[in-house]
KEKE-3310 file (N, C-alpha, C; in steps of 0.2 Angstrom, whole numbers, plus 5000, padded with zeros to 4 digits):
npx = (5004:5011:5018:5012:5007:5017:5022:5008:5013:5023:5023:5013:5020:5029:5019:5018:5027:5024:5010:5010:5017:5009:4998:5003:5008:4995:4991:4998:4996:4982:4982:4989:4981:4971:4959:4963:4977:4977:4975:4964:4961:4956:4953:4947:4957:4967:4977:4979:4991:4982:4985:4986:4993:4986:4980:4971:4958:4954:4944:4933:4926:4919:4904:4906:4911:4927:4939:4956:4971:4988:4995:5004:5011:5022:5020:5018:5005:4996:4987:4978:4972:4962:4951:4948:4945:4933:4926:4922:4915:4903:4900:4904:4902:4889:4890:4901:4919:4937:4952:4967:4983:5000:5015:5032:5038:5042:5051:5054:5045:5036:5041:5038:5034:5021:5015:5016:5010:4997:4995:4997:4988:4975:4976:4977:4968:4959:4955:4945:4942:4948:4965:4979:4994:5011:5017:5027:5024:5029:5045:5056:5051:5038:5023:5011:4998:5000:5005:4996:4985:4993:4997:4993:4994:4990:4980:4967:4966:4974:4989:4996:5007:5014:5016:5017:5014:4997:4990:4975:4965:4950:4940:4926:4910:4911:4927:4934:4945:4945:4946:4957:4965:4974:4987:4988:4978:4960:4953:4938:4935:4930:4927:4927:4916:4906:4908:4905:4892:4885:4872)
npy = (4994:5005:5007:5011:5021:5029:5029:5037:5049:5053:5052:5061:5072:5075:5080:5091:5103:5102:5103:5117:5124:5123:5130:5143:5146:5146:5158:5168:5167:5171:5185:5190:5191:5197:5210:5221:5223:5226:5240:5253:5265:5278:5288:5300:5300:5308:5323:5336:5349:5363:5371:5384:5384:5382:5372:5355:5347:5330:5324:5334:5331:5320:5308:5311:5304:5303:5309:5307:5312:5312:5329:5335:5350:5351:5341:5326:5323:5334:5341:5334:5339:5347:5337:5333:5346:5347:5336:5337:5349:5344:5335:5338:5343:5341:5327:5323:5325:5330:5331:5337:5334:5341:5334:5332:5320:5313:5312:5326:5336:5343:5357:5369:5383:5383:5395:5397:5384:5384:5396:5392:5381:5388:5399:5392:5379:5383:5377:5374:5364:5358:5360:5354:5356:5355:5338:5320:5307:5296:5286:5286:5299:5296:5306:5301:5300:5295:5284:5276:5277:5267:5255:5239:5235:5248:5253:5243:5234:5234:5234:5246:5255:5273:5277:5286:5303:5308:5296:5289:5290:5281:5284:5279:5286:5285:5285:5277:5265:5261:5258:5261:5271:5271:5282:5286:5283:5291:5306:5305:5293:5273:5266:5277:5283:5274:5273:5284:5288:5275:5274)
npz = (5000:5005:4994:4984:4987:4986:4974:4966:4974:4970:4956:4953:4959:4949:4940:4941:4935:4923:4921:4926:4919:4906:4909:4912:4899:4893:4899:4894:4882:4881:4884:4877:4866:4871:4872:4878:4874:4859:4847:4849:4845:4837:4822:4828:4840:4836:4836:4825:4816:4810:4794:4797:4808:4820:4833:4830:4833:4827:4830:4825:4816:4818:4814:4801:4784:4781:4770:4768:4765:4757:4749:4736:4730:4718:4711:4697:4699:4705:4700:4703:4715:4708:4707:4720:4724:4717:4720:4733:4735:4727:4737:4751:4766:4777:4780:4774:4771:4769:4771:4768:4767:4768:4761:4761:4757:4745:4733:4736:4734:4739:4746:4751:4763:4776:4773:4758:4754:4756:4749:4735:4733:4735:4728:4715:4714:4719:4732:4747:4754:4770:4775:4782:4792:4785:4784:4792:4780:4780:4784:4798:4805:4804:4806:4820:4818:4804:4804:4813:4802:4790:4796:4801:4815:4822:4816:4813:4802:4788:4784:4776:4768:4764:4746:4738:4734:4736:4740:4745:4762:4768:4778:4789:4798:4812:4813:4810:4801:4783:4771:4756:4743:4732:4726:4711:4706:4704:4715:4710:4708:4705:4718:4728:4725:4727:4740:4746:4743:4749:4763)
capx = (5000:5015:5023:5007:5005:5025:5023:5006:5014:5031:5021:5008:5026:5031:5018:5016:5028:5022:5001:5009:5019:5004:4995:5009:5006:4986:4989:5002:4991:4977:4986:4994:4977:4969:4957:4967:4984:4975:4972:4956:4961:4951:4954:4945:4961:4974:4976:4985:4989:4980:4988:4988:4997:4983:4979:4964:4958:4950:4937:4928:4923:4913:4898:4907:4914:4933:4943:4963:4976:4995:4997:5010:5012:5026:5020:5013:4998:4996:4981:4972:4966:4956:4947:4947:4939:4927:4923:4923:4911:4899:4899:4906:4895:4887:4891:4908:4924:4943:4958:4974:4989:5006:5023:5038:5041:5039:5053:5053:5040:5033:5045:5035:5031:5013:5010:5016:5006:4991:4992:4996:4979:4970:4975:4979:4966:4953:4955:4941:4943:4953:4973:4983:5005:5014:5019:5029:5020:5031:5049:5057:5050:5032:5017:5007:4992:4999:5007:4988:4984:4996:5000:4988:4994:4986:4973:4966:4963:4979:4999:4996:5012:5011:5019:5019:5010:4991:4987:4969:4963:4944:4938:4918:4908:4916:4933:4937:4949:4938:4948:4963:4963:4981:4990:4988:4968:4958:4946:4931:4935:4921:4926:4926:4912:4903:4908:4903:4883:4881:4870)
capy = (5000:5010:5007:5011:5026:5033:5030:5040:5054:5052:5056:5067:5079:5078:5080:5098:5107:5102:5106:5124:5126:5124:5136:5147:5146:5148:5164:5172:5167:5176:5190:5193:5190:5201:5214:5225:5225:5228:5248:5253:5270:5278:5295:5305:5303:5311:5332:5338:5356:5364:5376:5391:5382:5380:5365:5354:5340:5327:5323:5338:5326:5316:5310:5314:5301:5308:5306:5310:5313:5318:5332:5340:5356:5351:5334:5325:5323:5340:5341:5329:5344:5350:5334:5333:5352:5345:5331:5341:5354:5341:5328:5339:5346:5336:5320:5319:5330:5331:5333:5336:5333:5341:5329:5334:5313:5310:5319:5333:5338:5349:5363:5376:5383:5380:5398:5397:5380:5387:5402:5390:5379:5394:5402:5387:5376:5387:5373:5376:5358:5360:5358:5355:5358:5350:5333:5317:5302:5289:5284:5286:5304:5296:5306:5297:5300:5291:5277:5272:5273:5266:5250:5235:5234:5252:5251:5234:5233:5231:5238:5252:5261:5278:5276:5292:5310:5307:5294:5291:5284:5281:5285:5280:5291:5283:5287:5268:5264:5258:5257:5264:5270:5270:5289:5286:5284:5299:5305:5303:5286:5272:5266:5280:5288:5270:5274:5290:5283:5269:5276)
capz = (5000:5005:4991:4978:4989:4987:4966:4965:4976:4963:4950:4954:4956:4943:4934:4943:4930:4916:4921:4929:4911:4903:4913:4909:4891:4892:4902:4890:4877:4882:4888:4867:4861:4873:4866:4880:4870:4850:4846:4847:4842:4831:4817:4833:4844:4836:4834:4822:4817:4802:4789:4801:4814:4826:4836:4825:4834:4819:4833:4824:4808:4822:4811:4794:4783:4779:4764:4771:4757:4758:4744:4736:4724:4713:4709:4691:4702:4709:4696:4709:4717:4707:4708:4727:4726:4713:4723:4740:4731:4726:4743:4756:4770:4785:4779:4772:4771:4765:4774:4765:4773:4762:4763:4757:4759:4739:4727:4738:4727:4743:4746:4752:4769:4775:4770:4755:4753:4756:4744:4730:4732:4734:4721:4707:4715:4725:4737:4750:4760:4777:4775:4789:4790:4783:4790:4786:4781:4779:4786:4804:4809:4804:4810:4825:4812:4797:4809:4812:4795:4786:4803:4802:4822:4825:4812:4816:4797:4784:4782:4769:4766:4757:4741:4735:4733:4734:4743:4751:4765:4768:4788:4791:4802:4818:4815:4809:4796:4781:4764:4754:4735:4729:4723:4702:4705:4704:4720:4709:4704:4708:4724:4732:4721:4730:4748:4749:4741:4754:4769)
cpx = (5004:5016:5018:5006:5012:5023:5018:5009:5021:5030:5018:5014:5027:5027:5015:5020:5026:5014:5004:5013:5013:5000:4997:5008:4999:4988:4993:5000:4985:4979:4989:4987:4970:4967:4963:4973:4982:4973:4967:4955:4956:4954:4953:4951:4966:4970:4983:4984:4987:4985:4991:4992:4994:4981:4972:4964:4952:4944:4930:4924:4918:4908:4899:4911:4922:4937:4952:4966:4981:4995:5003:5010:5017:5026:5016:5006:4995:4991:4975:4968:4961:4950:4945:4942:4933:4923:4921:4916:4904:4895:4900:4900:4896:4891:4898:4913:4932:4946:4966:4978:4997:5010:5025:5042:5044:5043:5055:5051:5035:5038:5044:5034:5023:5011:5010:5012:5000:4989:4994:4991:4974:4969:4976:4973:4958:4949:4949:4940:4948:4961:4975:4990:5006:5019:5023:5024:5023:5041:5050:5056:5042:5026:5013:5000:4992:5002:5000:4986:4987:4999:4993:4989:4992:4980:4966:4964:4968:4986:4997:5004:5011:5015:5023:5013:5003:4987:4981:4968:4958:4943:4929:4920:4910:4922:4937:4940:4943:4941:4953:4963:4971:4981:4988:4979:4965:4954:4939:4931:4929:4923:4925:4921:4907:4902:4904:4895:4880:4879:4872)
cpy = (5006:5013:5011:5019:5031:5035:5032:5046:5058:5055:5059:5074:5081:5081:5088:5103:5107:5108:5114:5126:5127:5129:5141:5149:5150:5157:5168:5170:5173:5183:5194:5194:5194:5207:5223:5228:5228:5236:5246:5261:5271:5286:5300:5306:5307:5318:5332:5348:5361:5370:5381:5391:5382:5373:5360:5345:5336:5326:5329:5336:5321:5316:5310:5308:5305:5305:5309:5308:5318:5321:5335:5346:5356:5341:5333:5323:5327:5342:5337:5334:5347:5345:5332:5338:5350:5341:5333:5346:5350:5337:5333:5341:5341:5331:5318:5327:5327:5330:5334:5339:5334:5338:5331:5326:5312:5315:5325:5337:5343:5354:5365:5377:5381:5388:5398:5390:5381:5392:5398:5386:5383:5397:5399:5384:5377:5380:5377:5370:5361:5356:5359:5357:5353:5344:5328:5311:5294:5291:5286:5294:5302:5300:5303:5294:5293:5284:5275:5271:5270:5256:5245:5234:5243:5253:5246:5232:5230:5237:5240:5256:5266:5277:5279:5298:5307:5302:5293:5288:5284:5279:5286:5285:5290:5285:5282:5269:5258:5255:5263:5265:5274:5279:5290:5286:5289:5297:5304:5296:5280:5270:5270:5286:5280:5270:5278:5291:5280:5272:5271)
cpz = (5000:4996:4985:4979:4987:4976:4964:4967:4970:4957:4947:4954:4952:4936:4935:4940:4924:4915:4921:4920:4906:4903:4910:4903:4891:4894:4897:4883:4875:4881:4879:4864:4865:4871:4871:4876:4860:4853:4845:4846:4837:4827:4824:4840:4843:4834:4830:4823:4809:4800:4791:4806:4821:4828:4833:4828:4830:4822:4830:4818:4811:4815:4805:4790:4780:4775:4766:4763:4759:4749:4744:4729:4720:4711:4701:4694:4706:4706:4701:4712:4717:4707:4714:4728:4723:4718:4732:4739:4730:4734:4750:4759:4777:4784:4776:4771:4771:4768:4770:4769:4766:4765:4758:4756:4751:4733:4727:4733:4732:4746:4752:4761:4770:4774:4763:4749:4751:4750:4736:4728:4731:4729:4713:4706:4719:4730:4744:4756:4766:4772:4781:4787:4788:4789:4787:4787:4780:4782:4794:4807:4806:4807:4814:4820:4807:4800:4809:4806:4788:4790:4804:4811:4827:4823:4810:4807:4791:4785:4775:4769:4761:4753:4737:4736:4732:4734:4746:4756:4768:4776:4788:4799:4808:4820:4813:4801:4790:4774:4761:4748:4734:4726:4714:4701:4707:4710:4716:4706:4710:4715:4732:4731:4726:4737:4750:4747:4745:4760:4775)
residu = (UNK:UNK:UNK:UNK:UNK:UNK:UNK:UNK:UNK:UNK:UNK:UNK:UNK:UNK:UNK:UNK:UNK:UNK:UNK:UNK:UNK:UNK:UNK:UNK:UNK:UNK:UNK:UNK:UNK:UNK:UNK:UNK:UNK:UNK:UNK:UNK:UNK:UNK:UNK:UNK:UNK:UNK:UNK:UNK:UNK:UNK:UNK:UNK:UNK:UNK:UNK:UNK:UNK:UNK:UNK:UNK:UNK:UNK:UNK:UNK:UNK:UNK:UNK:UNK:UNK:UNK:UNK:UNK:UNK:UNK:UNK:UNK:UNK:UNK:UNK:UNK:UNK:UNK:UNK:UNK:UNK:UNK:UNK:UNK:UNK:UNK:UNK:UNK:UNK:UNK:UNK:UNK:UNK:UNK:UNK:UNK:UNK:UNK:UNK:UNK:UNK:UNK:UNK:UNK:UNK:UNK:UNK:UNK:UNK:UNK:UNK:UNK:UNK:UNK:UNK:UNK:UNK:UNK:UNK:UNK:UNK:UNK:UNK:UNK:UNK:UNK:UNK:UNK:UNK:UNK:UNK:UNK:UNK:UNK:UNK:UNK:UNK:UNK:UNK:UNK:UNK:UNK:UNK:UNK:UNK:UNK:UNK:UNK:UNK:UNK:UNK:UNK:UNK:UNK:UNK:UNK:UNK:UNK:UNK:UNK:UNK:UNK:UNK:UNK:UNK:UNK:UNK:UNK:UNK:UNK:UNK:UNK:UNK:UNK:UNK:UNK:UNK:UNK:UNK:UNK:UNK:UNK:UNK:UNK:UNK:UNK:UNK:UNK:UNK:UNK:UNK:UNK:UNK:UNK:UNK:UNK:UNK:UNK:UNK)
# end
């Protein structure tokens, strides 16, 4: 009896690293896959600073679906504009709105200061959507902004990297990352001529 009793206790120990290693596992499992650790950021945390160099936090597009776009004034698609104002012109209002964001990322195809930015949309473009300063959107001084939209582990959605000049990137009325339409596609093209349709 002893004896039966010695070789249950023998190897009931041992079997006590393994069960707590497993344990171990489960919990550092959880714990990665936990909704705590994924962003749940949304478009509405971040502030940037608009054109004039005042503080513009995006939470003010609450409700609006928003088309974001890094522009530049010395680019072959610096003509984009006028179909952004087109399309702004048309759509804008309550329900959706624009954002251009200039980068000098791409060519150094954006030069200029942000006043200087401004008075060449104005006046080439009669640009009337918001513009923010200029920022960067891609490499090691990245925008916090473009980090979520470009970062499938901030954006819980896919890795976009901008490319180049005139990028887009499609934000429902919540703030949520939704879809991307590559720089060489015009804004009035159908996917986003479909998004901004669907109630």
């Amino acid at each position: 009896m002893k004896k039966h009793l010695c070789s249950f206790l023998l190897a009931f120990i041992c079997l006590i690293p393994t069960v707590w290693s497993q344990d171990r596992q489960n919990v550092e499992t959880l714990q990665k896959n936990s909704p705590a650790t994924v962003s749940t950021k949304t478009l509405y945390d971040f502030t940037v600073r608009d054109i004039d160099g005042n503080d513009f936090p995006l939470s003010r597009f609450k409700g609006k679906k928003v088309l974001v776009v890094n522009v530049a004034s010395k680019c072959g698609l610096t003509p984009q504009y006028k179909n952004l104002q087109e399309l702004y012109e048309k759509y804008g209002g309550e329900k959706f709105v624009i954002v251009g964001f200039p980068a000098n990322n791409f060519g150094k195809q954006e030069p200029g200061t942000d006043t200087e930015i401004k008075e060449f949309c104005t006046s080439n473009y009669h640009v009337t959507f918001p513009m923010m300063s200029k920022i960067s959107v891609t490499g090691e001084d990245i925008h916090p902004l473009y980090q979520w939209l470009t970062q499938k582990e901030n954006n819980r959605r896919k890795d976009v990297p901008v490319t180049w000049n005139f990028q887009k990137f499609l934000i429902d009325e919540n703030g949520n990352w939704v879809d991307f339409v590559p720089p060489r596609e015009k804004p009035d093209n159908e996917k986003i001529l479909n998004w901004l349709q669907e109630k």
